[in-house]
Backbone as CSV, one residue per row, in Angstrom:
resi,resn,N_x,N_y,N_z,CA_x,CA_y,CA_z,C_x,C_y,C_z
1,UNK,0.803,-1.213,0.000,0.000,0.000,0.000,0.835,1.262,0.000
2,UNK,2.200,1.132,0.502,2.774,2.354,0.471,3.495,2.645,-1.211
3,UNK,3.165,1.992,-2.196,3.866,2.524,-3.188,2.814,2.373,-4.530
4,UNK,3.245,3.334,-5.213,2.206,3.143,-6.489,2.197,2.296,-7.541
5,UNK,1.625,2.422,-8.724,2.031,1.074,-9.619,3.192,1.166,-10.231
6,UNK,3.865,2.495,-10.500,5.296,2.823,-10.689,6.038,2.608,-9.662
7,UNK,5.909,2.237,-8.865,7.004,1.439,-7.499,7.294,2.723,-6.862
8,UNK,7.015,4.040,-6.748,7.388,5.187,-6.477,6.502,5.422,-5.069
9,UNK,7.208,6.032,-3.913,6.016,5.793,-2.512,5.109,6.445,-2.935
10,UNK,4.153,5.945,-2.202,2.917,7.184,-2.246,2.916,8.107,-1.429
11,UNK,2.688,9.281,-1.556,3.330,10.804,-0.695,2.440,10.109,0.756
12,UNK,1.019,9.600,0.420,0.673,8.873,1.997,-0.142,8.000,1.920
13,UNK,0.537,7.194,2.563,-0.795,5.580,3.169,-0.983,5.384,4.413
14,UNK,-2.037,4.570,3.934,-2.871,3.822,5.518,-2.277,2.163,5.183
15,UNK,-2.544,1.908,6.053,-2.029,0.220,5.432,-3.081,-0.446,6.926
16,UNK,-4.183,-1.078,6.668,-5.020,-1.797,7.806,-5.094,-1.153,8.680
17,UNK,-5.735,0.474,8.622,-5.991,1.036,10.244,-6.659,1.054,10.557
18,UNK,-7.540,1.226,11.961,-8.288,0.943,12.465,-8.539,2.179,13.228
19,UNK,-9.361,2.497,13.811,-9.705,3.387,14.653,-10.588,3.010,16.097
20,UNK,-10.225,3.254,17.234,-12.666,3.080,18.077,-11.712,4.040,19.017
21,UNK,-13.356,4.147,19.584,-13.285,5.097,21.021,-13.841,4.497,21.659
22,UNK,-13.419,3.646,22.813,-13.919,2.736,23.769,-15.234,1.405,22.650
23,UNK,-15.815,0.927,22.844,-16.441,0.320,22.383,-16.983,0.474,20.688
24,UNK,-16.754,1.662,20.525,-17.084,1.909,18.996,-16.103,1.964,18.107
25,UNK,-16.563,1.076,17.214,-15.290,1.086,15.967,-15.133,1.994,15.036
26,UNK,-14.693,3.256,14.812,-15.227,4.249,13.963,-14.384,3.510,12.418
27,UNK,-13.218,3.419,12.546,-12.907,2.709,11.114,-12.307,1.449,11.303
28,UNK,-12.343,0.390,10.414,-11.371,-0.804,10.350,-10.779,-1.763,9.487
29,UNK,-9.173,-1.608,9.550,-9.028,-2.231,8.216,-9.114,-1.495,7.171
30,UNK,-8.490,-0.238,7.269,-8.993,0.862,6.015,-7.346,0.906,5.490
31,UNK,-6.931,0.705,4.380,-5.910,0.680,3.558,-6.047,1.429,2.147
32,UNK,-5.181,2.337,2.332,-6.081,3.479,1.119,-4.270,3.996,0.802
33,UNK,-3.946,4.389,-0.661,-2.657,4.847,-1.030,-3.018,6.085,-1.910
34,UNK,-2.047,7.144,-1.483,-2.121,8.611,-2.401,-1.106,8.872,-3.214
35,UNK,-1.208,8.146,-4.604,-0.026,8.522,-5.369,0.180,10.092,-5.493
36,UNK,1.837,10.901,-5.960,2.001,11.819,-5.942,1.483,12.405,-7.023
37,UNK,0.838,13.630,-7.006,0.560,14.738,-8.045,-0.618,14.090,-8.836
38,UNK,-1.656,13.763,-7.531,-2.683,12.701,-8.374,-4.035,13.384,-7.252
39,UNK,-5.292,13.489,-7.472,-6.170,13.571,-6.961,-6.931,12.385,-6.439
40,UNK,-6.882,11.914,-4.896,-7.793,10.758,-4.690,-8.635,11.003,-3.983
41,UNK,-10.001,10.350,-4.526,-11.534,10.580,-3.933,-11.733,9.632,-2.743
42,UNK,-12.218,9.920,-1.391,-12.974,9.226,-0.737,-14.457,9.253,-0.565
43,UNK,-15.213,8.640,-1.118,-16.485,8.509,-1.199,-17.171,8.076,0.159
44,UNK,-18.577,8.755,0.685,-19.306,8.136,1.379,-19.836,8.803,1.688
45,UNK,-21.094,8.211,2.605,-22.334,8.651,3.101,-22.122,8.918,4.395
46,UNK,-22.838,10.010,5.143,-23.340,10.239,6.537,-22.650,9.108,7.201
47,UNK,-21.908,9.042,8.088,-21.693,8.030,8.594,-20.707,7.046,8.530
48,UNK,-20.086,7.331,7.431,-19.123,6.496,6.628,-18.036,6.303,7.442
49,UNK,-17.622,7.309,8.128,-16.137,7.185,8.757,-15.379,7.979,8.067
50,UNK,-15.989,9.182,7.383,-15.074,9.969,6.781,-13.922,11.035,7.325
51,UNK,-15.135,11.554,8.670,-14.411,12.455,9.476,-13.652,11.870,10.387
52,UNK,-13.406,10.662,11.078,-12.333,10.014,11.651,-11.541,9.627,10.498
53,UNK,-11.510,9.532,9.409,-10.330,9.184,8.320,-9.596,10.949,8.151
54,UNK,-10.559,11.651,7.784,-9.499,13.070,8.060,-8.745,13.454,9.159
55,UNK,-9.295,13.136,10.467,-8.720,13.510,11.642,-7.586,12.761,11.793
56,UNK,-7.395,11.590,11.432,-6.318,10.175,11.424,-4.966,10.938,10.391
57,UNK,-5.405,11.551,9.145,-4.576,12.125,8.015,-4.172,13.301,8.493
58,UNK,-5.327,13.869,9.056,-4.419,15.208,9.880,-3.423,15.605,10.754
59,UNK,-3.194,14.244,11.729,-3.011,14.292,13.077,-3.605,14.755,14.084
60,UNK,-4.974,14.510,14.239,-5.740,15.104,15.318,-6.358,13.594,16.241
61,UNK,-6.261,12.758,14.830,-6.230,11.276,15.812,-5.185,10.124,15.586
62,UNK,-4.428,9.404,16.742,-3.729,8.366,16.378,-4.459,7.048,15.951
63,UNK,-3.967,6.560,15.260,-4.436,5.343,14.646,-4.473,4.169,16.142
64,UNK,-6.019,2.816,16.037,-5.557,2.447,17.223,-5.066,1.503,16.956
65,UNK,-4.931,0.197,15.057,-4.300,-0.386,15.229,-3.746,0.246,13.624
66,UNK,-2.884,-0.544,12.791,-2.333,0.033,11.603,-1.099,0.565,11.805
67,UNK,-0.598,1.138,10.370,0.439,2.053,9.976,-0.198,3.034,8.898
68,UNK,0.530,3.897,9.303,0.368,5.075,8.336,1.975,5.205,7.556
69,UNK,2.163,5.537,6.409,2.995,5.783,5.596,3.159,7.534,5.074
70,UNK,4.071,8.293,4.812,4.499,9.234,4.776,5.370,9.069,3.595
71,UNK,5.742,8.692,1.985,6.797,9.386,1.007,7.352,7.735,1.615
72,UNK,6.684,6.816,2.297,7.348,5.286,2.081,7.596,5.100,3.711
73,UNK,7.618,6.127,4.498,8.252,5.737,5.572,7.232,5.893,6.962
74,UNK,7.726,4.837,7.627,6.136,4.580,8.703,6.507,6.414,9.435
75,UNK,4.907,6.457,9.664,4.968,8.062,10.174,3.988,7.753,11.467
76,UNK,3.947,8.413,12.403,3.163,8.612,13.575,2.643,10.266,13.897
77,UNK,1.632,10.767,13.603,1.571,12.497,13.977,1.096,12.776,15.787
78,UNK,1.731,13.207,16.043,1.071,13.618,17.519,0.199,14.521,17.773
79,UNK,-0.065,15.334,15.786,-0.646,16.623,16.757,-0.967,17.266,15.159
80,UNK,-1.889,17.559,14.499,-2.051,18.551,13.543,-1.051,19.465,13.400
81,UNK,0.184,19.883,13.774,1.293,20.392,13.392,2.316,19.493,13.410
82,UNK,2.484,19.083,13.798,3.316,17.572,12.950,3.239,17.056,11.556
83,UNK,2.104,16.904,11.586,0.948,16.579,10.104,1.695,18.059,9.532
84,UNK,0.899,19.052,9.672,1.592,20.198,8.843,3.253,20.403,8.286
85,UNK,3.954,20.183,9.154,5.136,20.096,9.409,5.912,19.273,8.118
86,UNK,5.186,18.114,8.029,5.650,16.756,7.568,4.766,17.527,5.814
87,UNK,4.081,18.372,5.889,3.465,18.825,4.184,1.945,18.316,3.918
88,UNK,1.186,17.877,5.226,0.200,17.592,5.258,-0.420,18.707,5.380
89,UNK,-1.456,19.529,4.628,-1.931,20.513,4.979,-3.979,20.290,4.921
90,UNK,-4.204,20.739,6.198,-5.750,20.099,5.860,-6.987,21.151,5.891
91,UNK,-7.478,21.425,4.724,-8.907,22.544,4.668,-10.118,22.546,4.983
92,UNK,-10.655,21.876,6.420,-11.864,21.547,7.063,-13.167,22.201,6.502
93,UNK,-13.781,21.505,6.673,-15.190,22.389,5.878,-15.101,23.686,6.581
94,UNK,-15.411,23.933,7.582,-15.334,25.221,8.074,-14.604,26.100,7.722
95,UNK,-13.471,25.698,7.435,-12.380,26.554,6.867,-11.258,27.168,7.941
96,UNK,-12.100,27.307,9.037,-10.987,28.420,10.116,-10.396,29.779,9.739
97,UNK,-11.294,30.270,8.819,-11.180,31.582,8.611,-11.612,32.674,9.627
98,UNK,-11.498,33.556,9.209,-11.584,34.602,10.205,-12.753,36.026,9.546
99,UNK,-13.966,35.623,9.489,-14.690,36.017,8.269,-14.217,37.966,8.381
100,UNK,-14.202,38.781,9.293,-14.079,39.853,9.489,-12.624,40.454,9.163
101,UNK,-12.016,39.449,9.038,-10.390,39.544,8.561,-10.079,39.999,7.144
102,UNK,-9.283,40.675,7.068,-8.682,40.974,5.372,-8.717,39.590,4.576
103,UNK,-8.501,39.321,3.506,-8.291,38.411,2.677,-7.165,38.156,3.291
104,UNK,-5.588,38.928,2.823,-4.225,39.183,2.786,-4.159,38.501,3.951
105,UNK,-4.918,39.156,5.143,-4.627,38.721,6.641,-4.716,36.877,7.236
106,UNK,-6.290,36.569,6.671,-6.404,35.186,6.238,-5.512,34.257,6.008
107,UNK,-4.873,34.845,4.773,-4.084,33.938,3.928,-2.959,33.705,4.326
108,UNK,-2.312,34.985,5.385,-0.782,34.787,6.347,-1.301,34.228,7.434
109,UNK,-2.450,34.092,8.211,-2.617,34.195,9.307,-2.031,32.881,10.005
110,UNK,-1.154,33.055,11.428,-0.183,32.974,11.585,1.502,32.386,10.447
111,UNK,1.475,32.717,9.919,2.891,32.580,9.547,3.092,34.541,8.494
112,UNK,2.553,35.296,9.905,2.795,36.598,9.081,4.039,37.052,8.286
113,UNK,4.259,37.817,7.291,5.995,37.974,6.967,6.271,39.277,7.482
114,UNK,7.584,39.169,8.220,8.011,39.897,9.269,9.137,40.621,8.685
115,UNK,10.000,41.526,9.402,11.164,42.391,8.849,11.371,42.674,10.006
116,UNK,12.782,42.661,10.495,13.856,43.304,11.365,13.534,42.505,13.290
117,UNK,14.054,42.693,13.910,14.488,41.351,15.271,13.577,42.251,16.493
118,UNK,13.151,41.407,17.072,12.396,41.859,18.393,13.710,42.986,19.297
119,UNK,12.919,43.906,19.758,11.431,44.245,20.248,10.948,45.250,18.839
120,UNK,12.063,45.188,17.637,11.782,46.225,16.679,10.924,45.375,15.617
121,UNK,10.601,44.361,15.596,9.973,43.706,14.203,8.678,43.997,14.050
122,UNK,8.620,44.222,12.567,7.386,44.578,11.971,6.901,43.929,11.218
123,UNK,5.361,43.822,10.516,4.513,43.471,10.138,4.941,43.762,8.506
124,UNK,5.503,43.066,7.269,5.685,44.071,5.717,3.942,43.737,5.578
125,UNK,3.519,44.650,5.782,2.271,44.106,5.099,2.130,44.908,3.900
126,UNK,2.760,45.536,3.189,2.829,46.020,1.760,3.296,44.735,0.861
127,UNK,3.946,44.094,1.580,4.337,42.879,0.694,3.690,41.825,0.641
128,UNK,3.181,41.432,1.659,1.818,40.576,2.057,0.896,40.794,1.362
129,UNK,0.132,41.735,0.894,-0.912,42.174,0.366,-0.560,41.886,-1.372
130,UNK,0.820,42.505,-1.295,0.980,42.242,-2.783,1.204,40.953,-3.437
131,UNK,2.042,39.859,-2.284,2.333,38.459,-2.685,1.208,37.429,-2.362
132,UNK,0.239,38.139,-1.313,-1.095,37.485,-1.817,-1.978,37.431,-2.779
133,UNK,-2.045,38.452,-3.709,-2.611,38.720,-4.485,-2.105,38.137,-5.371
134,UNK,-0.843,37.951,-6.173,0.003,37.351,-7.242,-0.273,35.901,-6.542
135,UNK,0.009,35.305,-5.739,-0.026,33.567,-5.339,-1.970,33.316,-5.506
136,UNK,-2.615,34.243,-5.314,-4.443,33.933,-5.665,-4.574,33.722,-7.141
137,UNK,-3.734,35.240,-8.148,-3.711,34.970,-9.221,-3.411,33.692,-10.161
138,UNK,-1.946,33.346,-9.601,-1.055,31.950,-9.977,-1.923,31.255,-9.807
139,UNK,-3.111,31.316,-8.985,-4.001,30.277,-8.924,-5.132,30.112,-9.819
140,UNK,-5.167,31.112,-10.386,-6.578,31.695,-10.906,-7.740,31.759,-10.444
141,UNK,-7.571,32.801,-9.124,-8.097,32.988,-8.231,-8.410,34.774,-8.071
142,UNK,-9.367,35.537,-9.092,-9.269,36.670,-9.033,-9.853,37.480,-8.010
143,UNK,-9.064,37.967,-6.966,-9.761,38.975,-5.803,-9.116,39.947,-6.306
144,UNK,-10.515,40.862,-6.501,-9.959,42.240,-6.632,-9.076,43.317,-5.776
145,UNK,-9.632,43.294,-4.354,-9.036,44.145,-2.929,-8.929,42.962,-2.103
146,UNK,-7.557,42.616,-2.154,-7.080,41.730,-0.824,-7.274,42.236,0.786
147,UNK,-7.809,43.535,0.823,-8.273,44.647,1.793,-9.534,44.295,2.558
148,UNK,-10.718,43.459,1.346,-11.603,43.249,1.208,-12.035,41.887,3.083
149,UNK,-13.125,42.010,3.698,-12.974,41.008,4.805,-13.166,39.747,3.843
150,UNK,-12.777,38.553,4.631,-13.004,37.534,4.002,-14.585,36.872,3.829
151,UNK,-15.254,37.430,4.843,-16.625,37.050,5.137,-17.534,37.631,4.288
152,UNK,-16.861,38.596,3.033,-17.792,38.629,1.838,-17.600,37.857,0.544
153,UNK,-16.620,36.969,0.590,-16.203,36.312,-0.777,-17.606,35.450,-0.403
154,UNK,-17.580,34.831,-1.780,-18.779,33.348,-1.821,-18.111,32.434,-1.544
155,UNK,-18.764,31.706,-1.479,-18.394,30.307,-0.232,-17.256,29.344,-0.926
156,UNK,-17.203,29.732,-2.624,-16.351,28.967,-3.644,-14.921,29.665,-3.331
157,UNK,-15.350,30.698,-3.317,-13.913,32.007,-3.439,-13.244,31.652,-2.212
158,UNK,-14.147,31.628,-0.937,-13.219,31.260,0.369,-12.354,29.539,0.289
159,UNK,-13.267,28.962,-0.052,-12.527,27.598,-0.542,-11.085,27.649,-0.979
160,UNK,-11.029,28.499,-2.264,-10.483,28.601,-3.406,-8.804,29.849,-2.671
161,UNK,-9.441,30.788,-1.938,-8.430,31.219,-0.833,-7.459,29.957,0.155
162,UNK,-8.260,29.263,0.913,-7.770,28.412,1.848,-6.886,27.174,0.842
163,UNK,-7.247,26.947,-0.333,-6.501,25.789,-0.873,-4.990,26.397,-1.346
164,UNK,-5.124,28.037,-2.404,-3.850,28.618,-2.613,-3.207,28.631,-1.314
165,UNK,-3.801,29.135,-0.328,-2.892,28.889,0.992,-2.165,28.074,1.103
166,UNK,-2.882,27.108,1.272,-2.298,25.462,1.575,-0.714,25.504,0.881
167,UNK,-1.165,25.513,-0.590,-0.168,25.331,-1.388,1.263,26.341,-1.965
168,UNK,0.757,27.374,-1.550,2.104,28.595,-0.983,2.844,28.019,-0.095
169,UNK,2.318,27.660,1.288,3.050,27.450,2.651,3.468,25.834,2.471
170,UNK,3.484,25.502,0.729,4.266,24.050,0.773,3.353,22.837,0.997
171,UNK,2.355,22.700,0.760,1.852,21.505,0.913,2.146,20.420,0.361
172,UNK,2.555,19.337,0.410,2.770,18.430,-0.612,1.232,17.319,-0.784
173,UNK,0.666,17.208,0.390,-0.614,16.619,0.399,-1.661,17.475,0.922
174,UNK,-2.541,17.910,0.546,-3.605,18.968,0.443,-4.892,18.188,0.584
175,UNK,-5.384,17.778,2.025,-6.708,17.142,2.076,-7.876,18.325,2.301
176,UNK,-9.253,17.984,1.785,-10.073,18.562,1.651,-11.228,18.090,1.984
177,UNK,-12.153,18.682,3.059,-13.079,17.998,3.444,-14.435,18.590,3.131
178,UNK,-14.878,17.812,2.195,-16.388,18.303,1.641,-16.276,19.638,1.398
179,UNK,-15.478,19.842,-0.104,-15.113,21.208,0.156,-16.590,22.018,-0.691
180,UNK,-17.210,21.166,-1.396,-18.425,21.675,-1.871,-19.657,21.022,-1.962
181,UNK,-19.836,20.665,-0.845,-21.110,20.002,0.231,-22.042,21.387,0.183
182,UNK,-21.458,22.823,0.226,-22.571,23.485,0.788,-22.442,24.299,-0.360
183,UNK,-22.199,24.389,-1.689,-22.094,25.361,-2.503,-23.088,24.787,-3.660
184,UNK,-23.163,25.698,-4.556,-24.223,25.943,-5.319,-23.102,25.202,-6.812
185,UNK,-24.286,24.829,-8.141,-23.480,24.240,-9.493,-21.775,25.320,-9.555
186,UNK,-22.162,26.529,-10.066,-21.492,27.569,-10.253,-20.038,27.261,-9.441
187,UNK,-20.094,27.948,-8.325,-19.183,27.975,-6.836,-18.474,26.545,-6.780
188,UNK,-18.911,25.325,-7.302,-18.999,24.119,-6.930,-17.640,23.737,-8.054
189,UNK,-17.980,24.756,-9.429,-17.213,24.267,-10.566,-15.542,25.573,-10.351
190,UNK,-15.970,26.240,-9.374,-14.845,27.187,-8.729,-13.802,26.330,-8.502
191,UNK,-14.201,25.868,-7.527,-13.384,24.457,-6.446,-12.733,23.739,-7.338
192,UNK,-13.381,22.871,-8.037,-13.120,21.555,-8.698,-12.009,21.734,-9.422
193,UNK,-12.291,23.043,-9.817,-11.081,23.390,-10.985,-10.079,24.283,-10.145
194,UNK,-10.137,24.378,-8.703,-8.930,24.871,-7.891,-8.223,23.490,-7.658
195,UNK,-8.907,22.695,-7.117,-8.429,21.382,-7.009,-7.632,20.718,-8.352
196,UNK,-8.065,20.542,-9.181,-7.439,20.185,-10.179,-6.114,20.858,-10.341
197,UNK,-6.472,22.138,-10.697,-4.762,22.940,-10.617,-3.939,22.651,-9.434
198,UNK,-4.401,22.194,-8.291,-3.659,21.872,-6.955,-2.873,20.649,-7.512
199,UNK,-3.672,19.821,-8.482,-2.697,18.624,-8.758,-1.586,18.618,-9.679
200,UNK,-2.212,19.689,-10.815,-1.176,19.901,-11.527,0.174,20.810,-11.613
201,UNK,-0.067,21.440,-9.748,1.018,22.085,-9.834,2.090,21.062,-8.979
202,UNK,1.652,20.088,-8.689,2.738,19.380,-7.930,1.826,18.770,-6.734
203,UNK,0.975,19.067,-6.287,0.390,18.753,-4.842,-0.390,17.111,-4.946
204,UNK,-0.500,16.268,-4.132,-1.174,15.384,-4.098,-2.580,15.334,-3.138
205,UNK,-3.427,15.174,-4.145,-4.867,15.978,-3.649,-5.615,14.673,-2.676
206,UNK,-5.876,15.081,-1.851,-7.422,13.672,-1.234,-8.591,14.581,-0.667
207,UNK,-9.609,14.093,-1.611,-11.003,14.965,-1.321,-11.446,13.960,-1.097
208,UNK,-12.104,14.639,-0.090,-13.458,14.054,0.785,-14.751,14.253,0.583
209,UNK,-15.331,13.481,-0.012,-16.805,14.017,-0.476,-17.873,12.730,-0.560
210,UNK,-19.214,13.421,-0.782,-20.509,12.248,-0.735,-20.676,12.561,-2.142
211,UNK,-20.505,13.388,-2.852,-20.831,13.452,-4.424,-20.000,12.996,-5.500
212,UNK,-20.208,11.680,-6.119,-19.422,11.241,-6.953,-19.450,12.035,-8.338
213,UNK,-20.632,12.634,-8.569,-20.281,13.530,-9.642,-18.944,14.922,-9.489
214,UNK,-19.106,15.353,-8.675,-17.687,15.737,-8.451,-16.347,15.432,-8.271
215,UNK,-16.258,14.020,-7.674,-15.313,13.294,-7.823,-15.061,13.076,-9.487
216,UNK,-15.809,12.895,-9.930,-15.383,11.517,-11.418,-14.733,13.097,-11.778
217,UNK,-14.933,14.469,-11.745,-15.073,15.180,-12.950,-13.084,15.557,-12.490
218,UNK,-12.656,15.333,-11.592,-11.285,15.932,-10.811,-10.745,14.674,-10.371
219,UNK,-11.286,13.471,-10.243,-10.524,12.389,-9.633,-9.582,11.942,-10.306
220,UNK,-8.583,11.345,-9.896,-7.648,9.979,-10.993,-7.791,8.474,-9.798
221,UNK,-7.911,8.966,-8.923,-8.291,7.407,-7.805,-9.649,7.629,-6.952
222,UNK,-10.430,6.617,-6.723,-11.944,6.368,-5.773,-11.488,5.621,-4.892
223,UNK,-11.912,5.641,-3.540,-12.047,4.633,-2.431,-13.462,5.185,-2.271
224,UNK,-14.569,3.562,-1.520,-15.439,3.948,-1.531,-15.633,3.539,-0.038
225,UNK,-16.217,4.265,0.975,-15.919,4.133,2.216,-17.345,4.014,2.607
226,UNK,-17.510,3.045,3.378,-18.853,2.769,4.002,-18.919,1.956,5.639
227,UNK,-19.595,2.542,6.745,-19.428,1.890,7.672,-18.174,1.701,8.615
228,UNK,-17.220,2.792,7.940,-15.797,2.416,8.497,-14.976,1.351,7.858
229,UNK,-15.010,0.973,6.775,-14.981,0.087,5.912,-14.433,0.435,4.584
230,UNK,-13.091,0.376,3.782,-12.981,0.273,2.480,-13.850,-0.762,1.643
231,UNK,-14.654,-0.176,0.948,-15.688,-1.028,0.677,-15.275,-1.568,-0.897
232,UNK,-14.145,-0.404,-2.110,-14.091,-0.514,-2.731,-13.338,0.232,-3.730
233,UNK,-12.162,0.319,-4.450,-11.386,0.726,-4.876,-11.334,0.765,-6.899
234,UNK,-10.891,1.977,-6.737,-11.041,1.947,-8.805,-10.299,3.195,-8.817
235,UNK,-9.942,3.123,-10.565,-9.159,4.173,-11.330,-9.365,4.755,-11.782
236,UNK,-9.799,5.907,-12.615,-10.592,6.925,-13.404,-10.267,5.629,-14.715
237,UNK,-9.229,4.771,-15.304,-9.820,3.932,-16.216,-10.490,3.156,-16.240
238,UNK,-10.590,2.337,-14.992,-11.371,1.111,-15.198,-12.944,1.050,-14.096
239,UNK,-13.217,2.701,-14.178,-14.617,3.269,-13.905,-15.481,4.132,-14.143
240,UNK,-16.654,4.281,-14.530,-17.060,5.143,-15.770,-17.970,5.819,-14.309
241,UNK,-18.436,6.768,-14.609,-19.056,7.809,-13.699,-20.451,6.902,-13.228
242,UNK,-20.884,6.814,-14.233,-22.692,6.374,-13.867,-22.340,4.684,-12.972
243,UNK,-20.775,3.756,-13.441,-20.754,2.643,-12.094,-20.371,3.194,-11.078
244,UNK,-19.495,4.555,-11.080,-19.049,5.061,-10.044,-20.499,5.392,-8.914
245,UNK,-21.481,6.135,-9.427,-22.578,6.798,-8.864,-23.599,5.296,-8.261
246,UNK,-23.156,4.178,-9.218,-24.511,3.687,-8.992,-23.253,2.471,-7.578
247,UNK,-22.038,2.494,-7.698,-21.344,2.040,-6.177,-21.597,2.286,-5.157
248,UNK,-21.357,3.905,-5.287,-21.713,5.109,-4.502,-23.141,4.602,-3.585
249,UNK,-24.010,4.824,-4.461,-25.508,4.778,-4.140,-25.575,3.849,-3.029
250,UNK,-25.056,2.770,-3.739,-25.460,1.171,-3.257,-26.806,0.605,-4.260
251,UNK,-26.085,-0.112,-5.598,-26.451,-0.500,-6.578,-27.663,-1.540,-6.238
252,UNK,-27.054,-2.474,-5.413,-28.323,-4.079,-5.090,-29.064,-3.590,-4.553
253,UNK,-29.182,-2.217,-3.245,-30.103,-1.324,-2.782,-31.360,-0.590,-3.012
254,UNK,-30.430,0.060,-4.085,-31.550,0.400,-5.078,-32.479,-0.066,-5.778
255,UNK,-31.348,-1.693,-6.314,-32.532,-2.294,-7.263,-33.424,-2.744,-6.522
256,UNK,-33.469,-3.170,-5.264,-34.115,-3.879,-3.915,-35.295,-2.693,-4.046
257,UNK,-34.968,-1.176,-3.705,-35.831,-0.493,-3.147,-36.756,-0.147,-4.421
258,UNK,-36.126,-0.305,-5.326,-37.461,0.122,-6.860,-38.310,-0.962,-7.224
259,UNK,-37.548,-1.622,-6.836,-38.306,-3.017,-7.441,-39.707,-2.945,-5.836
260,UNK,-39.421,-2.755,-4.747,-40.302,-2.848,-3.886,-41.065,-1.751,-4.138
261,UNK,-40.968,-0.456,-4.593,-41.523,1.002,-5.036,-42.591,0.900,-5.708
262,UNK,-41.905,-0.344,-7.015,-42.968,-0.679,-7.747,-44.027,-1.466,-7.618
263,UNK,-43.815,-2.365,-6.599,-44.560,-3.660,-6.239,-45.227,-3.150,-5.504
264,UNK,-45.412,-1.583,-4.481,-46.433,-1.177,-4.041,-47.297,0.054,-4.406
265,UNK,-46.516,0.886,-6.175,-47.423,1.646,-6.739,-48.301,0.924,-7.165
């Protein structure tokens, strides 16, 4: 699990982890690989075990049985800055923005750029403002006034802020959690295509999402996660969107529930 089909590590794996909190098993047996400069989808429903699989990738939870892999080499995080540290960078739905905040301010916030040694150091924020704006652009990410609070962009644009972030301050793995769960077609096709450029500038992407139509349109790898459970694995070749959706769904489910739909119209 730690290497791809080119024998090259994968920037990160799971290899059989497991997760519980006293009596509950939140994941088990989940073995999932992130080749480099590749976008991989985790699929699932309410419930799935998605948000203990981000917290596990983040470092906000230790694994309780398993290995995790790092670029080939067993890794342990103690702490969401560890994870960071190591090039894990993670964009929670929420975001952790600061909606009343500048854009500029946002986008440094803590790792401000500084000039000259305590008790005299200052804030360049002429340069801040300006190298935020050029790293949004590089993104194709047009904010007009980086001045502007962040709590008026649309919900795509703030996305689309927090991911250039990511990937300025070095990310090499850029996870994303339901980053357009709450956005509209439009806003939705913002993202997808921030994400995509995240892969093609070097970053190795893992989105987290319940919508396989968004996946198929940015993916190159699916895991399909159910119950805490790798339920099921494919390639953007050897899966076409509508088997992807009807996996997703839960295919025998469906046919179960129409076929009963019909048997009582």
């Amino acid at each position: 699990m730690t290497e791809t089909s080119s024998h090259e590590p994968a920037a990160l794996a799971l290899e059989n982890v497991g997760k519980r909190f006293g009596s509950v098993i939140a994941l088990s047996d989940v073995s999932m690989s992130v080749p480099k400069n590749q976008v991989t989808c985790v699929l699932g429903d309410n419930g799935a075990g998605k948000s203990t699989l981000i917290k596990i990738l983040s470092g906000v939870h230790t694994p309780s049985d398993g290995q995790m892999y790092v670029n080939g080499e067993p890794t342990t995080f103690g702490s969401p800055r560890e994870a960071l540290d190591m090039g894990i960078a993670t964009v929670f739905q929420d975001l952790a923005t600061v909606p009343l905040m500048a854009v500029w301010r946002n986008f440094y916030l803590g790792n401000e750029p500084t000039r000259g040694f305590w008790p005299f150091k200052g804030l360049r924020t002429k340069y801040a403002k300006e190298s935020c704006k050029a790293e949004l652009a590089e993104m194709g990410i047009d904010i007009r006034d980086t001045e502007q609070p962040v709590g008026t962009l649309s919900g795509g644009e703030r996305q689309a802020v927090s991911i250039a972030r990511a990937v300025h301050f070095g990310a090499n793995v850029l996870i994303l959690d339901e980053p357009t769960s709450a956005l509209g077609v439009k806003q939705s096709g913002v993202v997808l295509k921030h994400i995509r450029n995240a892969a093609d500038a070097g970053v190795s992407v893992v989105f987290i999402t319940h919508n396989p139509h968004h996946a198929y349109l940015v993916g190159d790898n699916f895991y399909l996660l159910n119950r805490g459970q790798m339920m099921a694995e494919y390639t953007k070749e050897n899966v076409s969107r509508e088997e992807l959706v009807k996996a997703m769904a839960g295919g025998a489910e469906l046919d179960a529930l129409a076929h009963e739909l019909g048997a009582t119209g």
